[in-house]
VOGU-3710 file (C-alpha; in Angstrom, 3 decimals, decimal comma):
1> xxxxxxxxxx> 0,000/0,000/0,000  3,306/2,617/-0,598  2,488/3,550/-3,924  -0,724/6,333/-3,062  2,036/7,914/-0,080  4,553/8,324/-3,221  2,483/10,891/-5,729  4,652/13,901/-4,302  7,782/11,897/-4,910  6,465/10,705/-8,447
11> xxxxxxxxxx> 7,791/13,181/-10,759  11,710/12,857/-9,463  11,655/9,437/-8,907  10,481/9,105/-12,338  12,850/11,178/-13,809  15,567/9,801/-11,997  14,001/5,874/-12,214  15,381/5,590/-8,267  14,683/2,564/-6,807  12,320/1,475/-4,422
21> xxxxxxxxxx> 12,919/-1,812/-2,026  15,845/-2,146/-4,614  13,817/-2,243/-7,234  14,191/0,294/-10,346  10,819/2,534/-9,774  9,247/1,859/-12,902  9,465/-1,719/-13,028  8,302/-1,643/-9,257  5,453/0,807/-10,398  4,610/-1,498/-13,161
31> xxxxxxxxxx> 4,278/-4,667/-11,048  1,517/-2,514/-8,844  -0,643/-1,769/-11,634  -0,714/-5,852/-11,572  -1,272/-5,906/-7,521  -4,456/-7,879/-6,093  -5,577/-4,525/-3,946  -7,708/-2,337/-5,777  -6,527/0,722/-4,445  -2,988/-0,048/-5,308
41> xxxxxxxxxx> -3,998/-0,839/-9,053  -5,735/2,830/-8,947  -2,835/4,551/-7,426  -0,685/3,165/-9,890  -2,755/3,891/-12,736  -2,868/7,614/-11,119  1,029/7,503/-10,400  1,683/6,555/-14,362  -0,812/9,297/-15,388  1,247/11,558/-13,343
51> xxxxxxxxxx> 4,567/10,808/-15,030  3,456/10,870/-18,580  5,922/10,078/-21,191  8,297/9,227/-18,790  6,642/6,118/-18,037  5,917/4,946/-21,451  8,183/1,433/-20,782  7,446/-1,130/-22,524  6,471/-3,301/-19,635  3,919/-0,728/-18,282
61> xxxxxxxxxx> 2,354/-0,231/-21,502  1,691/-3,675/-21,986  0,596/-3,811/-17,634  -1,898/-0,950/-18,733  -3,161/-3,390/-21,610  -4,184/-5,982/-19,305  -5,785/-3,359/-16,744  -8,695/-2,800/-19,323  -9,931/-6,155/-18,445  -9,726/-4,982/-14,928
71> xxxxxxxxxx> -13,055/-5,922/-12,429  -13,007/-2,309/-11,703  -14,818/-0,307/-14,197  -13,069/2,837/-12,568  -9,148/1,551/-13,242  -10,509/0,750/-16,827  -12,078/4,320/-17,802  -8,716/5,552/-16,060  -6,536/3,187/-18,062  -7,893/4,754/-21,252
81> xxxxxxxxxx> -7,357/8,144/-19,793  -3,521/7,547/-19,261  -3,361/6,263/-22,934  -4,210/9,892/-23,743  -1,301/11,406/-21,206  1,044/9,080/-22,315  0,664/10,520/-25,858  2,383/8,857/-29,189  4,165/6,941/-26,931  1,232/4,920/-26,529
91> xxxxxxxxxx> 0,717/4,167/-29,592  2,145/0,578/-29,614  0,952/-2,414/-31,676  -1,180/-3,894/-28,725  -2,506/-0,558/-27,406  -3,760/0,424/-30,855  -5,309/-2,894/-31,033  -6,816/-2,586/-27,620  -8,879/0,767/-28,430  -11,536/0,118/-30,358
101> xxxxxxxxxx> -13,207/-1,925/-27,883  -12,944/0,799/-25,537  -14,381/2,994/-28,291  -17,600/0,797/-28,415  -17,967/0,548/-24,800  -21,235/0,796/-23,530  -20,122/3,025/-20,779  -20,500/6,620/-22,252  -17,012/7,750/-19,955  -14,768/4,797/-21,444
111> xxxxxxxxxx> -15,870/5,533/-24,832  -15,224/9,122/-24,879  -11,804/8,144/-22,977  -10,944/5,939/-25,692  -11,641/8,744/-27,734  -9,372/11,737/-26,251  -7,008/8,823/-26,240  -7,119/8,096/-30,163  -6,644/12,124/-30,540  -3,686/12,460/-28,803
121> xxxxxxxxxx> -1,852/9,139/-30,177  -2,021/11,208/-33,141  -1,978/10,148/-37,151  -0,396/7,173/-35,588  -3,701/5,363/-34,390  -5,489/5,910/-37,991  -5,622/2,011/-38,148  -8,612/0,994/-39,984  -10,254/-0,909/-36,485  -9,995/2,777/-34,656
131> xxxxxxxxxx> -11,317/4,498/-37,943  -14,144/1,847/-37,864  -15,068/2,761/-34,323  -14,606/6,746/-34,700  -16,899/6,596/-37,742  -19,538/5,002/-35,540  -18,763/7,086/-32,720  -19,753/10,068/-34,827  -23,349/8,548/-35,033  -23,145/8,405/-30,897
141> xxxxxxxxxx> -26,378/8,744/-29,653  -24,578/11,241/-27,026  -23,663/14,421/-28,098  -19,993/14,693/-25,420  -19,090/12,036/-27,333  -19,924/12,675/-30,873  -17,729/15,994/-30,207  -14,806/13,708/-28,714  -15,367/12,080/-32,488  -15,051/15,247/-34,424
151> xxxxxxxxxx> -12,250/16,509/-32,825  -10,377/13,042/-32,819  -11,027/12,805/-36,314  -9,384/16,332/-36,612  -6,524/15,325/-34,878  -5,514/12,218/-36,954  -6,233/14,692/-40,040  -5,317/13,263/-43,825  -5,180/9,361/-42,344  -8,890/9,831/-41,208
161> xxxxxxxxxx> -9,707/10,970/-45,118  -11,940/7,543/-45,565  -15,294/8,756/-47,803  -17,045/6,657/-44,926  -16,107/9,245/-42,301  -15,762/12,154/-44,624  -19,719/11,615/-45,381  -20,252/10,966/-41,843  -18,392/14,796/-40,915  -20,970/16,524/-43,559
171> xxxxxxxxxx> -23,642/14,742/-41,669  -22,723/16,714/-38,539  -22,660/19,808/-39,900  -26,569/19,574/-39,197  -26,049/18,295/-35,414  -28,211/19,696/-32,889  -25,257/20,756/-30,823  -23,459/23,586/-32,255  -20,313/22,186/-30,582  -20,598/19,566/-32,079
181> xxxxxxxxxx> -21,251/21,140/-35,608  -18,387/23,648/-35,350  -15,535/20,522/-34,418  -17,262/19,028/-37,410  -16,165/21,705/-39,851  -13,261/22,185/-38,084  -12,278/18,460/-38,607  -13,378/19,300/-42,199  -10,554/21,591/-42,534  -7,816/19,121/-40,813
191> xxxxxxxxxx> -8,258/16,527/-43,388  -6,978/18,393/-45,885  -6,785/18,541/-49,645  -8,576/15,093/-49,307  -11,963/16,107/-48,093  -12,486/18,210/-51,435  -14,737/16,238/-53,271  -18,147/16,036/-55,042  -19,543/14,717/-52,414  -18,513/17,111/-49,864
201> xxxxxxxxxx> -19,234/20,036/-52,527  -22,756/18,958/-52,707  -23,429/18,390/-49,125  -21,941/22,234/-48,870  -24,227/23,461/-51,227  -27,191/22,518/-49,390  -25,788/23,048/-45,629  -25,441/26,583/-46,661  -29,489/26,674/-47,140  -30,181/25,096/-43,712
211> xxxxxxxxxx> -32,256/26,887/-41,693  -30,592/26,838/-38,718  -27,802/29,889/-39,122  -25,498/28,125/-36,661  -25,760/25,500/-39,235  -25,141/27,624/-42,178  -22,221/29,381/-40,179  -20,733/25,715/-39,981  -20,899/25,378/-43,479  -19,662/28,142/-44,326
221> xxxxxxxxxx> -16,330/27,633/-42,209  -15,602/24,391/-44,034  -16,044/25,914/-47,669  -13,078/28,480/-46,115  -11,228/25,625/-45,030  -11,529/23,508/-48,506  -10,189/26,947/-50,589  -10,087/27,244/-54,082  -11,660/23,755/-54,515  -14,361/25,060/-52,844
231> xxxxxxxxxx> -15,401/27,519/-55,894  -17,689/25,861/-57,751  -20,788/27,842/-59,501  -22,905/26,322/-57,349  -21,390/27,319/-53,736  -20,335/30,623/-55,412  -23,725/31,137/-56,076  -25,026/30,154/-52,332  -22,065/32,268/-51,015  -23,613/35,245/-52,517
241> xxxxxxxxxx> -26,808/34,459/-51,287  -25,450/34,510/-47,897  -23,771/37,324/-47,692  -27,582/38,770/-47,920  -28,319/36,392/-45,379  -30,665/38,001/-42,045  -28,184/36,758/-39,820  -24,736/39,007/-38,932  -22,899/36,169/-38,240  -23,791/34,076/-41,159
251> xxxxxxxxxx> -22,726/37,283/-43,633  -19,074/37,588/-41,844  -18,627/34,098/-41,686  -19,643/34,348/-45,415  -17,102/37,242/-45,728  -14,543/35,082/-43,925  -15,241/32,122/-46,552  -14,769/34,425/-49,811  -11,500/35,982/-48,441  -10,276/32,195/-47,715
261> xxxxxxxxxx> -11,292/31,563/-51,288  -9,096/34,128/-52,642  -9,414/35,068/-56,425  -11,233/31,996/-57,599  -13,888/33,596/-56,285  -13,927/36,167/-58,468  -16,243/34,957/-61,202  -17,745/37,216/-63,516  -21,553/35,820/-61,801  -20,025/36,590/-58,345
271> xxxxxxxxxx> -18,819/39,747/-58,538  -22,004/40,713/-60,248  -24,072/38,900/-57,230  -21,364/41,189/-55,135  -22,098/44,754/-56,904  -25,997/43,695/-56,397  -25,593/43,231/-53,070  -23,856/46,903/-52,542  -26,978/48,266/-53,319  -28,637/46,503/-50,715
281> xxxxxxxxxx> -31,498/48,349/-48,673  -29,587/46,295/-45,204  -26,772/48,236/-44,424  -24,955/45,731/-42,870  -25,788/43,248/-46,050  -23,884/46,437/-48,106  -20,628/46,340/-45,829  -20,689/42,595/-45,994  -20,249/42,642/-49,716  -17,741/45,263/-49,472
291> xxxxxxxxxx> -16,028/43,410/-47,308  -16,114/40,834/-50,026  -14,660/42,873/-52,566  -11,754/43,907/-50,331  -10,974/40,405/-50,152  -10,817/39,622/-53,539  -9,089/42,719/-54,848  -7,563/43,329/-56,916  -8,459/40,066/-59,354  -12,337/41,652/-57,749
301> xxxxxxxxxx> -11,549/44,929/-59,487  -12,881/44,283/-63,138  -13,864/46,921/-66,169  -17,822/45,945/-64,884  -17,550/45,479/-61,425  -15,900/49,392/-61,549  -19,113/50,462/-63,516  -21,346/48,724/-61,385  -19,528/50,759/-58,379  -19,407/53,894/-59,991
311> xxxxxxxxxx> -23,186/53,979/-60,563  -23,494/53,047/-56,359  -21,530/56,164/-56,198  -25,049/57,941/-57,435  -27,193/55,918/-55,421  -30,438/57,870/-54,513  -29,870/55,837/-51,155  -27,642/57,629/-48,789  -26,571/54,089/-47,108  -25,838/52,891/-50,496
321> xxxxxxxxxx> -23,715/55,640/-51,666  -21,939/55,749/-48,071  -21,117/51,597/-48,639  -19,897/52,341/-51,857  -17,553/55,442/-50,899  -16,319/53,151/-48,376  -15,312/50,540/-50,907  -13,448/52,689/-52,907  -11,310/53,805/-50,026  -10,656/50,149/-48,390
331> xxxxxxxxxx> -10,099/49,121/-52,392  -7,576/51,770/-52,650  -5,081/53,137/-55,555  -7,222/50,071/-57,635  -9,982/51,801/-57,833  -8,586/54,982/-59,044  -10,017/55,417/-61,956  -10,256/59,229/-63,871  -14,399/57,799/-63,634  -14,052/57,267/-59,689
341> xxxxxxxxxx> -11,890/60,447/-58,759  -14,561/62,829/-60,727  -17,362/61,284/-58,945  -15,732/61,885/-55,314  -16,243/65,629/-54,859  -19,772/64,977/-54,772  -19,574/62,543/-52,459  -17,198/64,870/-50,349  -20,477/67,489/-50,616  -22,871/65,260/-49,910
351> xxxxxxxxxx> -25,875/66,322/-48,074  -25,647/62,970/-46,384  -22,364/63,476/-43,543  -21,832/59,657/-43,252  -21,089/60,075/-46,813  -18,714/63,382/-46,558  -17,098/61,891/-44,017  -16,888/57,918/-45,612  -15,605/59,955/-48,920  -12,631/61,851/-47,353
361> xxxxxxxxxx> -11,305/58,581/-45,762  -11,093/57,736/-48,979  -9,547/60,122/-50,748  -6,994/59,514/-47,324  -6,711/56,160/-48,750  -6,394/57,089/-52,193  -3,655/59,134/-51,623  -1,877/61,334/-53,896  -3,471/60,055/-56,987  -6,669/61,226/-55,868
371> xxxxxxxxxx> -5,129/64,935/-55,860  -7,182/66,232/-58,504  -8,414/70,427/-58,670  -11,925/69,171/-58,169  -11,023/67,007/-55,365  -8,702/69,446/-53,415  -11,365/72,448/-53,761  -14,084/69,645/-52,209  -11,767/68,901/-49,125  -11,168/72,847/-48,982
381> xxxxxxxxxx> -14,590/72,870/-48,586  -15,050/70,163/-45,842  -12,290/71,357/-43,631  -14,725/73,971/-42,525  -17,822/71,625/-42,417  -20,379/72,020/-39,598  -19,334/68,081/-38,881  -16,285/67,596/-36,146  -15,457/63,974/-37,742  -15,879/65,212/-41,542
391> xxxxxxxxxx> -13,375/68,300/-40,483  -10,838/65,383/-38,971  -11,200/63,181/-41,755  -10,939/65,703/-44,055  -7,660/67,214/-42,821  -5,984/63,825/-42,905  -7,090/63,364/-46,116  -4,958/66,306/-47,318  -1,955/64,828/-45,105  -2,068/61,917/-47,465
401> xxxxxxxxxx> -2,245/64,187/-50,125  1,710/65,660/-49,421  2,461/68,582/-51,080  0,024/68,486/-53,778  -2,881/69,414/-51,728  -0,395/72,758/-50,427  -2,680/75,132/-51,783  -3,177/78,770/-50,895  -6,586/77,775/-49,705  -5,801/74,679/-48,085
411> xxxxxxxxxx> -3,173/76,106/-45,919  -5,137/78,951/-45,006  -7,910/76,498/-43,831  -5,781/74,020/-42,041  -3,984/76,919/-40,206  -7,836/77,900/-39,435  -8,348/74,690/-37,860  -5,422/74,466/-35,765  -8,091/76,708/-33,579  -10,742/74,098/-33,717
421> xxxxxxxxxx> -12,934/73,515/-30,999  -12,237/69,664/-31,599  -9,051/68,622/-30,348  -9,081/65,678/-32,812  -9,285/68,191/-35,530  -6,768/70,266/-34,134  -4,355/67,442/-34,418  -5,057/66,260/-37,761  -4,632/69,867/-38,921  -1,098/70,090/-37,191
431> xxxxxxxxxx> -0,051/66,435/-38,523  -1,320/67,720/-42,268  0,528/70,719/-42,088  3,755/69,064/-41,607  3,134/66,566/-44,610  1,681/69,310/-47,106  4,322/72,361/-45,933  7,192/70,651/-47,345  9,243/72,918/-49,766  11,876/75,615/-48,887
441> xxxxxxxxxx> 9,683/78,297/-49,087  6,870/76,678/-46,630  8,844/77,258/-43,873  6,804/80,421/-43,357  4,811/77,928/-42,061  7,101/75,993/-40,039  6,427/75,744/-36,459  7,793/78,942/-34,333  8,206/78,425/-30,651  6,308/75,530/-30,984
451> xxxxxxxxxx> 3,337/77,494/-32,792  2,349/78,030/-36,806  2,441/81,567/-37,725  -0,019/83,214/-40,226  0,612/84,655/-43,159  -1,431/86,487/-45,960  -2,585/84,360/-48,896  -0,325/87,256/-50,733  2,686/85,629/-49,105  1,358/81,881/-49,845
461> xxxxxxx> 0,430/82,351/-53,149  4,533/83,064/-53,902  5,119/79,260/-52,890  2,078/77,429/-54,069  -0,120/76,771/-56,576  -3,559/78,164/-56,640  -6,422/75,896/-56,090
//
């Protein structure tokens, strides 16, 4: 009865293999998982738990073999459980053999065990008896264990790629528990290149109609995880759809999926789906699509999609013109086009302020291809609007102008707003004056005891360009 006084001492002794009544201390600790007293046989389980690796001898492996025909159903569950600390180690010809029985146990705790078990002996326990048993253990009847499945399946990754198992992953994409579900797509995406197939295109296809959004959001994760191969018309086609779809988390999950798709995505039906869906009376639906676009640009950024944003630019819907502003600017120098820079001074008067303000961010973002007359008299304009946050963004976006946007006019008006009431638009003022005062004869502007000084337009007109 030593061994449950000895857990403190476990971990040196183990390291060390000292010796206990003269006996190494892992052959001693081996012949106790063999003893006739229960509690010793538990304690020794416990003590080889404890050790981990370290205790992977041969002759304890094949002691903890014959403990899962132990007469107490506790050492057994246990038994498994130490398979799963020892790790690859385990994974021995007669432990790998020994598993699926444990997987088919009727006791719900051995089997999912047996299960965490498989999963951390790795690719190595892919033998087809264990495969067998995980592919029925996927059909479990309780949903802990169906989980265990999923992610156990995950873990063994490409050598779990049977069509038997693959099928039975798709069919868990519908589970009712959305744990369950989400380890499903996850285990999707760990077998790899493999799981691509017609099959698993088709089930996609009509998980991404389901009903149930958690369901859909499942879906939706494996067609990111499958890629490219994922792009067929027919997802490409539900994608869209669900990027429109009445649940947030369905359209960035949807968002999440195109980006993982990458430019095989970008389909002359999709992007067309996409520029329909910028128009969309659901704001949220709008940025979604955007959000879309971004991810495919710049094989997104096509002769029609570019008309089909330019007329969003003109939307009689204020959300719909702000969406569309806002593409341009995460787009960036892409979507310069001499059609896109003459339609942003109206946006930068619009009577909507979302939109003044979402079309000076991107002008910031344009940069100094965007420094057109028509564009620099429009921020000229907005640096005195009656809106704090078009003001800010409208100063910054003559920073990222540079010295183009160093206009009589401009300079006047940023010095101007160095007095605004906003500090945030005081500092975006200072920060643009540095970028845009940049030649020898700005340093009339330069800072002077830490202030900028005024001067007449006269005097600025001798070192700039007129507006």
């Amino acid at each position: 009865d030593a061994v449950p006084h000895l857990t403190r001492a476990l971990p040196a002794l183990g390291r060390a293999n000292g010796r206990v009544d003269g006996v190494p201390f892992l052959d001693w600790l081996g012949a106790k998982l063999g003893h006739a007293h229960m509690r010793v046989r538990q304690a020794a389980v416990e003590a080889v738990g404890a050790l981990g690796p370290a205790a992977a001898t041969e002759a304890i492996l094949a002691a903890l073999v014959a403990r899962l025909g132990d007469a107490d159903e506790w050492v057994v569950e246990r038994v498994v459980e130490v398979f799963a600390a020892l790790g690859p180690a385990a994974a021995t010809p007669p432990i790998l053999a020994a598993l699926p029985e444990r997987l088919n146990d009727a006791d719900r705790a051995v089997r999912f065990q047996g299960i965490s078990a498989v999963r951390a002996l790795g690719p190595a326990a892919a033998t087809e008896a264990i495969l067998a048993a995980l592919l029925a253990r996927l059909g479990d009847a309780n949903g802990d264990v169906r989980w265990a499945a999923a992610t156990a399946v995950g873990a063994l990754g490409p050598a779990a790629a049977t069509e038997a198992i693959l099928t039975a992953l798709l069919a868990r994409l519908g589970d009712p528990d959305q744990d369950v579900r989400w380890t499903a797509a996850n285990a999707v995406v760990a077998l790899g290149p493999a799981a691509a197939t017609e099959a698993t295109r088709a089930a996609l296809v009509a998980w991404l109609g389901d009903a149930n959004g958690d369901v859909r959001r499942a879906a939706l994760r494996a067609v990111g995880a499958l890629g490219p191969a994922a792009a067929t018309e027919a997802i490409l086609t539900t994608l869209a759809a669900r990027l429109g779809d009445a649940d947030g988390d369905v359209r960035g999950a949807a968002v999440d999926a195109v980006r993982a798709l990458g430019p095989a995505a970008a389909t002359p039906a999709f992007l067309a789906a996409l520029a329909a869906r910028l128009g969309d009376p659901d704001r949220d639906v709008r940025v979604a699509a955007a959000n879309a676009v971004v991810a495919l640009s710049p094989a997104a950024v096509t002769p029609a999609f570019r008309a089909a944003l330019l007329a969003r630019l003109d939307d009689a819907d204020g959300g719909v013109r702000e969406t569309a502003v806002w593409a341009v600017g995460r787009l960036g120098p892409v979507a310069a086009t001499p059609a896109v820079l003459a339609a942003l001074p109206a946006r930068l008067g619009d009577a909507n302020e979302r939109v003044r303000q979402a079309a000076a961010k991107a002008v910031e973002a344009l940069g100094p291809a965007a420094a057109t007359p028509a564009i620099r008299a429009a921020l000229l304009a907005r640096l005195g609007d009656a809106n704090e946050w078009v003001r800010q963004a409208a100063a910054n976006a003559v920073g990222a102008l540079g010295p183009a946007a160093a206009t009589p006019g401009i300079l006047a008006a940023l010095v101007a707003r160095l007095g605004d009431a906003n500090d945030y638009v005081r500092r975006a003022a200072a920060a643009a004056m540095d970028r845009v005062a940049t030649s020898q004869g700005m340093r009339l502007f330069k800072r002077q005891q830490g202030r900028w000084q005024t001067r007449t337009l006269e005097e600025l007109s001798r070192f700039t360009d007129p507006v």
